[in-house]
N, C-alpha and C positions, 0 to 999 in steps of 0.2 A: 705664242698664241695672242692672237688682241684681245681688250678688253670688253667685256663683256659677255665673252666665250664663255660657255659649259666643259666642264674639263671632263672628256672623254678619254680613257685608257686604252691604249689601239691595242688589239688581239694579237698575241704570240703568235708567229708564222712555220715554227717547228711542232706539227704532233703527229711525230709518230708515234706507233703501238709496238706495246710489249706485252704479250708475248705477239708474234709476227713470224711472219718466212724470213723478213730481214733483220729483223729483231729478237731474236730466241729468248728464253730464258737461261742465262750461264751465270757462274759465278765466276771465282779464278781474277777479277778484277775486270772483266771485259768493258763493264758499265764505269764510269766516272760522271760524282756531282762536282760541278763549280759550282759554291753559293757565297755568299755574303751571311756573318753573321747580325749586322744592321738591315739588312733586308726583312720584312714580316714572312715576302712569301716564299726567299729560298729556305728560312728560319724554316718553316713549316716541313720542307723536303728533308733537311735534317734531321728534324726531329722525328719525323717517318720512320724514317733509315737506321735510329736509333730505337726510337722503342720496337721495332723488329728485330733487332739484334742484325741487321743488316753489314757495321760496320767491315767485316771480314770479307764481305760477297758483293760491295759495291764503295770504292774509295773515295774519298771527296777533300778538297782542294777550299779553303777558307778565303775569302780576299782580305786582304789591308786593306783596303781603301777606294775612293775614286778618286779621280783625276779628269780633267779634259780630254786623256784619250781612253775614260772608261776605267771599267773597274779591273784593280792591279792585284797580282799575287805576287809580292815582292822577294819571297825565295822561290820564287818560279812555279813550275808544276808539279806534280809529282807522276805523270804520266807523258808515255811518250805521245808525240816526236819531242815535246820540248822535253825531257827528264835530263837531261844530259849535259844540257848546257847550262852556262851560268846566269846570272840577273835575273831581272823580273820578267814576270808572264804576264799579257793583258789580255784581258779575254778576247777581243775582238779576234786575235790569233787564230781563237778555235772558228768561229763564226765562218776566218777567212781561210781555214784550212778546210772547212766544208764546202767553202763557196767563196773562191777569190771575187766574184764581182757580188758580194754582199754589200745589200743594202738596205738592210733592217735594222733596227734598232739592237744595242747589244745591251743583253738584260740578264742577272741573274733571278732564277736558278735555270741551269744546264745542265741536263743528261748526256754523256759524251759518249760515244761508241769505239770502245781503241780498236775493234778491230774491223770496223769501215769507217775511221776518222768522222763521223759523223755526229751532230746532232740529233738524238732521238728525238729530244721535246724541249722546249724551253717555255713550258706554257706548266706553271706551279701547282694547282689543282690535279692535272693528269700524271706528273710525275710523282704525283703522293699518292693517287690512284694505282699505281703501275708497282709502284712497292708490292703491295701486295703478291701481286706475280711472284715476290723471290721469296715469299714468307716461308717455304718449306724447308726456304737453305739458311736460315737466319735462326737463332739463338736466341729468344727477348732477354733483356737484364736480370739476373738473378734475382736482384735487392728491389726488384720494382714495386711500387705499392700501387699501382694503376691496373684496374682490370684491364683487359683485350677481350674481347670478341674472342673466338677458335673456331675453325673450320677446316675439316683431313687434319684433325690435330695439327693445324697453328694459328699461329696468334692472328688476325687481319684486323685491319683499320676498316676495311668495306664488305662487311660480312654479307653474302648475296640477297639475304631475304630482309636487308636495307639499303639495298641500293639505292631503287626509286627515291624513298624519303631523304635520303643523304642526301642525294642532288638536289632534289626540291629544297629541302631545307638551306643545303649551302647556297644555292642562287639564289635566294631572298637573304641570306645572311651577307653573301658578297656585295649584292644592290645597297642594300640599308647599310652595312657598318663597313665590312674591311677594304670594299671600297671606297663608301660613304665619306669614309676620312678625309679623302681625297680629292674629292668632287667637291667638298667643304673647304678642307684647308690648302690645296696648290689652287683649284679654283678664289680664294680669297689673294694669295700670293698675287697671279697673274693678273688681278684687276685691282692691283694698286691698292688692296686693304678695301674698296669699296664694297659692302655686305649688298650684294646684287638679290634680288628675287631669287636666284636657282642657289645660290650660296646660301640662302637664310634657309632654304626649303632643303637641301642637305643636310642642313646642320640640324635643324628640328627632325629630321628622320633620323640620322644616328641618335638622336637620346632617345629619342619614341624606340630604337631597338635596343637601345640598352635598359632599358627603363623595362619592357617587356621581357626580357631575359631575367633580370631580377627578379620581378616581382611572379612571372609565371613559373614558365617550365625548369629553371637553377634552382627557386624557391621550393622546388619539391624531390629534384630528383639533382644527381651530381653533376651527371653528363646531358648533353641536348637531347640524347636518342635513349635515354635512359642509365642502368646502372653501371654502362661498361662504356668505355671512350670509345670516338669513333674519328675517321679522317676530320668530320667536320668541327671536332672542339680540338682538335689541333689550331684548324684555321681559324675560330674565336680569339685563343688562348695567345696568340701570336698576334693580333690587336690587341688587348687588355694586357700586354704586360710590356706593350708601348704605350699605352696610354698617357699615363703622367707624364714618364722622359721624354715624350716625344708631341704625339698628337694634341694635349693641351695647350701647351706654348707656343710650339710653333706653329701650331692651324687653329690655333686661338678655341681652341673645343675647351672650351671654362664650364660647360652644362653639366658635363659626364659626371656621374657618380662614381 
């Protein structure tokens, strides 16, 4: 990107829906996550998939690393067509098992379909959204000390009679902070350290939202939407425990409390 660019996050090109005609709800391992645990927003799908007790009803595949040809899983997959063979697995593989002539960016997190080799989603928010869907086959943690939401008797991250405010709430949380980071610190990267107008105007809005988290609505109640988690203090909670290791140093975010 040249300098002086606004650092824009191009939109995920896979969403599909679940549940769907091509998409059903199944368990049995149909679904498969690739994510990164260095990632914030495939972190967020994990952790989904976990406090639903999802683990047994949907498998997921951790990366080592990146690389130049993208992000590796260097004992392979653990789902077919690759299970079988030896060495590492790149994710592009899956990208190009959907669509040899792919040419999207290859990003975790990904919803994998073993049984039409497809990508359902690779767009983070809707795959923590979609959870949901399997909540009735999922187990949550015995030892968990976190309320859930419940709805048909189970647990959900997106309890219906908050949906509206979830979305609202997370697209002003995404703008100001989880992305905010972003458009502050790779925008700082890509123009040479130079603290441009739109970098300086980022960066004063991520403390303006974390500063207003504090001091408001955390300062009275646990969770954003009140006394019981929801999808969206997932997405918070996976910024702020990057913050120090990560977002201060490297995107020079020195303001944050």
């Amino acid at each position: 990107a040249k300098k002086g660019a606004t650092f824009v996050r191009p939109p995920s090109e896979y969403n599909g829906s679940i549940p769907s005609e091509k998409y059903p709800i199944e368990g049995g391992g149909r679904y498969h996550l690739f994510v990164s645990g260095i990632c914030p927003w495939a972190q967020s799908c994990a952790t989904a998939r976990y406090l639903l007790g999802l683990e047994n009803v949907i498998s997921m595949d951790i990366a080592d690393g990146q690389s130049s040809r993208g992000w590796v899983y260097l004992d392979g997959a653990s789902i077919v067509p690759w299970s079988e063979r030896e060495g590492p697995f790149w994710l592009h593989e899956a990208y190009q098992e959907d669509d040899p002539k792919v040419t999207t960016r290859i990003t975790v997190p990904v919803l994998w379909d073993t049984q039409t080799n497809t990508v359902v989603s690779n767009d983070s928010w809707t795959i923590v959204k979609m959870m949901a869907a399997f909540a009735g086959l999922g187990t949550p943690p015995g030892t968990m000390t976190i309320d859930l939401f419940t709805e048909d008797g189970h647990a959900t991250l997106t309890p219906s009679n908050l949906e509206s405010e979830i979305e609202s709430v997370h697209t002003e949380l995404y703008n100001d902070l989880l992305n905010g980071v972003y458009k502050a610190g790779i925008g700082l990267m890509r123009n040479g350290d130079v603290e441009t107008p739109h970098i300086l105007t980022a960066r004063e809005t991520v403390y303006a939202k974390l500063a207003e988290l504090e001091d408001g609505v955390l300062s009275k109640q646990r969770f954003l939407l009140g006394p019981k988690l929801t999808a969206v203090d997932i997405r918070l909670t996976m910024t702020l425990l990057r913050w120090d290791s990560s977002y201060r140093g490297a995107f020079s975010l020195k303001g944050g409390r």
